[in-house]
N, C-alpha and C positions, 0 to 999 in steps of 0.2 A: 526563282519563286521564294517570297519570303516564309522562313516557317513561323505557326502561331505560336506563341506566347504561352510559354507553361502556367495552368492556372492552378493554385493551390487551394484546395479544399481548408479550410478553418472560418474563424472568424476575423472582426474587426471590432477592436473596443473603442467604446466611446467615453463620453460623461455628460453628465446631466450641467447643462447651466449653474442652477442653483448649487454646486457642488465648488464652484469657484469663486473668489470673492470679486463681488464689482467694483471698480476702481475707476470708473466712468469714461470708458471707453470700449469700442467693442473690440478694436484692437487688442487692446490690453487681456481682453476675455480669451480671445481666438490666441495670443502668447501666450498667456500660463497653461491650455490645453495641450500648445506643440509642445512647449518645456517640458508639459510632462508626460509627455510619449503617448500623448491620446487623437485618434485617427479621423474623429469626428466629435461635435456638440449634438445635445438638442435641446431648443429653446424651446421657455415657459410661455407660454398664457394660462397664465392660473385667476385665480379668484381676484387676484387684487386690480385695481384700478389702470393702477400701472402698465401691466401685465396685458389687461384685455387691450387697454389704448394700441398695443403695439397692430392690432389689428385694420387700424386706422394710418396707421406709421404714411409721409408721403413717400414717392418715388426717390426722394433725394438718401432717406433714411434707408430704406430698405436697396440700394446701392448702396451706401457704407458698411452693411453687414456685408452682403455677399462679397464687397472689397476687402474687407477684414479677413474672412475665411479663407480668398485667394490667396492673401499677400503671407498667410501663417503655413499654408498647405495643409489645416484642418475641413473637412467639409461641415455642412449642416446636414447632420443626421437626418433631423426631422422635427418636430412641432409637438409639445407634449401640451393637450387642450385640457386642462382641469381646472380649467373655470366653471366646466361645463358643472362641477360638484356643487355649484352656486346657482347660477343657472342651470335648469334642470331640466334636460330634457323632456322629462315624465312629470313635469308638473302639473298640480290640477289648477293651474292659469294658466289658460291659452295664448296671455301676452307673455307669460316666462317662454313657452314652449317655442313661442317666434323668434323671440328674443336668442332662447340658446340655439334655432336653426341657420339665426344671420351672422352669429360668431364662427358656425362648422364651414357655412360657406364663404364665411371671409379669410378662415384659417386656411383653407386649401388655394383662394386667391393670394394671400398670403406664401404661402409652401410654395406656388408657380414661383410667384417673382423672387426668393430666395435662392429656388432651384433644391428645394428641400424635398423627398421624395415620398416621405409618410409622414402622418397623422395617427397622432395617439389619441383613441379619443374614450374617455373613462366609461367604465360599466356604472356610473349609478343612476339611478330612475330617476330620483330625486332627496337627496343625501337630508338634506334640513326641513324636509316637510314629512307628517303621520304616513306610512305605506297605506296605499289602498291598489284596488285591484285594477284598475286601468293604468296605472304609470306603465309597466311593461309597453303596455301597448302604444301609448305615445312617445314612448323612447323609443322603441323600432321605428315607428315615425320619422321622428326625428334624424337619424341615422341614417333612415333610407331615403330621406331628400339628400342630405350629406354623399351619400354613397355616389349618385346618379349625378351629383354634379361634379365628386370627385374623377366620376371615368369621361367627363367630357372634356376636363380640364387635365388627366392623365400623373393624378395624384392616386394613390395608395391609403385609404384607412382603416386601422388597426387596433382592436378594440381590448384593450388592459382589464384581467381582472381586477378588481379592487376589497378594499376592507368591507367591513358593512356587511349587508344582506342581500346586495343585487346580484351585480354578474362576480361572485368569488371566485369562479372558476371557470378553466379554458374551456371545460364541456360547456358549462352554459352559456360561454361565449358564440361556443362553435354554434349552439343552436341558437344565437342570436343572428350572426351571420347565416346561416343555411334557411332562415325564416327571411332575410331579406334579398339573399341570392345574386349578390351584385361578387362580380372578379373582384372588383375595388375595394370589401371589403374583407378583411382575413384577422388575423389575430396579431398581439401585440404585448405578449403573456408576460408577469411578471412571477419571477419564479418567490422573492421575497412575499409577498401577498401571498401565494399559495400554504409557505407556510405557518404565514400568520394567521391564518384560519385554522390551520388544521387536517390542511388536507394530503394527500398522495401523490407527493411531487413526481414520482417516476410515472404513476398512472396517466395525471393531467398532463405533464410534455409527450406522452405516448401518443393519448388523444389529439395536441395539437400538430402532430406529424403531416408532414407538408403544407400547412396553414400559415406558421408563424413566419410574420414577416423581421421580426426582429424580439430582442430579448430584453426587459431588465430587470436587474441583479442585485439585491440589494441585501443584507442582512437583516432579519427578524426572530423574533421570538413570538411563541401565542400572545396577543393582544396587543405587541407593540409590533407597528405597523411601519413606523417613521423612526430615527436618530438612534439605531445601534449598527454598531461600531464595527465594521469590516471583519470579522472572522470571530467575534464572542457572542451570536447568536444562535439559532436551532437549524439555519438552511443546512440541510443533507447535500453540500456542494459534490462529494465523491458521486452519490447516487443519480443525483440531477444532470453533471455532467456525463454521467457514461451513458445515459440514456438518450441526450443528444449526439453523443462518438456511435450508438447504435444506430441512428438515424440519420450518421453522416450531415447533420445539420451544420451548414454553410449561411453567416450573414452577420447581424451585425448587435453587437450586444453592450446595453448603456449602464454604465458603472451610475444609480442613483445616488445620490449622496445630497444634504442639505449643510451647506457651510457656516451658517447663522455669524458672518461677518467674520469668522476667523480669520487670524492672520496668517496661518498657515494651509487655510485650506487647500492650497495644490498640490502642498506637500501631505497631504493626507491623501487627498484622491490619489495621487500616483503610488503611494503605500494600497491603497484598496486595489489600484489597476495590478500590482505586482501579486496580488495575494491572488483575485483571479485567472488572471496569469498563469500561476503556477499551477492552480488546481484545474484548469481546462489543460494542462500540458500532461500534469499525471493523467487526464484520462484519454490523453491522444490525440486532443484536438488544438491543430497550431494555429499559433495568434500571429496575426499580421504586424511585420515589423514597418513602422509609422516611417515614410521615406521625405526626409525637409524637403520644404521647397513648395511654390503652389501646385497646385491640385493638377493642372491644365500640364504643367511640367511634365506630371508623376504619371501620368497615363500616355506621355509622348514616349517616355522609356523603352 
């Protein structure tokens, strides 16, 4: 009788796309990830044109990504949807509001044929339009078609607090999930945004206690939300991580990072991967050593 498989309690790091520079291939993307000791991506659909198109990508396309990830022994995390900040789910046009439901359910058609197992899908109502008092409510809308078709199709979504004024926080995440009630969807918390608002990092990962389906990590300071620099910001990294070492939190956590064409960006991400690193190890929680080779290999072990 074979015995099972020792499983280790920690995590798994990853990196954000946009944290690597594109060199026009996704080859090339899925190398500098393995090169630099990182276990998994997760790819953008954000605002730009570009971006959204990939949602349309044909069959041929979407095989040469998931070829790519096999042939590096990186996987595809998962799908980070912030185009949705553009299109908006809580907008007061109800062609926006369709608009941004046929992107969530193309994204999880999408995530299928990747083999990508969650969707990040942003807290805002509607980021570039006046607040009024029904966006909430068409953004749960919105969300909870996405959710229902996410559990039929047996994808995971994960909802990121964000800057701004909507969902800032895991609590008002959690009660945005618990208002829609689907397993599918859970949370996707970013601990960088919590403290670019201001808030109680140890409190809000408390509250997401058995919710969070994954983590990301990024340095901030109050107001600056986006491009500071791996370890010269305000996140309370000692406090944030012991409070997940209390929680025994196991899963998988995405180094953010924005490269803006640097020539070195991988050599910076894997400086940011090493600085987290060390700070989830001083507080107990071990980091999965990234083993070469593809994916399909690395689970035959």
């Amino acid at each position: 009788m074979t015995a099972l498989r020792p499983v280790t309690w920690g995590v798994e790091l990853g990196v954000y796309e946009k944290a690597l520079r594109w060199a026009g291939s996704w080859d090339d993307l899925f190398r500098q990830a393995a090169d630099a000791g990182f276990a998994f991506v997760d790819l953008s659909v954000d605002e730009t044109d570009d971006r959204v198109s990939r949602l349309w990508w044909p069959d041929a396309v979407r095989g040469e990504v998931r070829e790519a990830s096999l042939r590096h022994g990186v996987a595809i995390g998962g799908l980070c949807l912030s185009a949705h900040r553009k299109v908006a789910p809580g907008s007061a046009d109800p062609a926006v509001r369709r608009r941004s439901q046929e992107l969530l359910l193309r994204s999880v058609d999408l995530s299928v044929d990747l083999g990508a197992p969650l969707i990040q899908v942003a807290g805002y109502y509607a980021f570039y339009e006046a607040p009024r008092s029904g966006a909430r409510e068409h953004y749960l809308d919105v969300i909870a078609a996405g959710a229902a078709y996410a559990a039929q199709r047996g994808v995971m979504l994960g909802i990121e607090n964000v800057d701004g004024t909507d969902i800032t926080s895991i609590s008002r995440a959690l009660e945005a999930c618990d208002e829609i009630g689907s397993a599918h969807l859970q949370l996707y918390p970013d601990i960088g945004n919590l403290t670019e608002r201001g808030l109680d990092v140890v409190a809000e990962l408390a509250a997401g206690r058995g919710r969070m389906l994954a983590l990301h990590v990024k340095d901030t300071r109050p107001g600056e939300p986006r491009r500071v620099p791996m370890g010269t910001g305000a996140v309370p990294w000692a406090k944030a991580f012991t409070e997940l070492a209390r929680q025994g939190w196991s899963g998988r956590m995405l180094i953010e990072m924005w490269n803006d064409s640097r020539p070195d960006s991988a050599a910076e991400a894997q400086r940011a991967r090493e600085f987290i690193r060390g700070r989830l190890e001083a507080a107990g929680i071990p980091v999965a050593t990234r083993t070469p080779g593809p994916v399909a290999e690395r689970h035959a072990q």
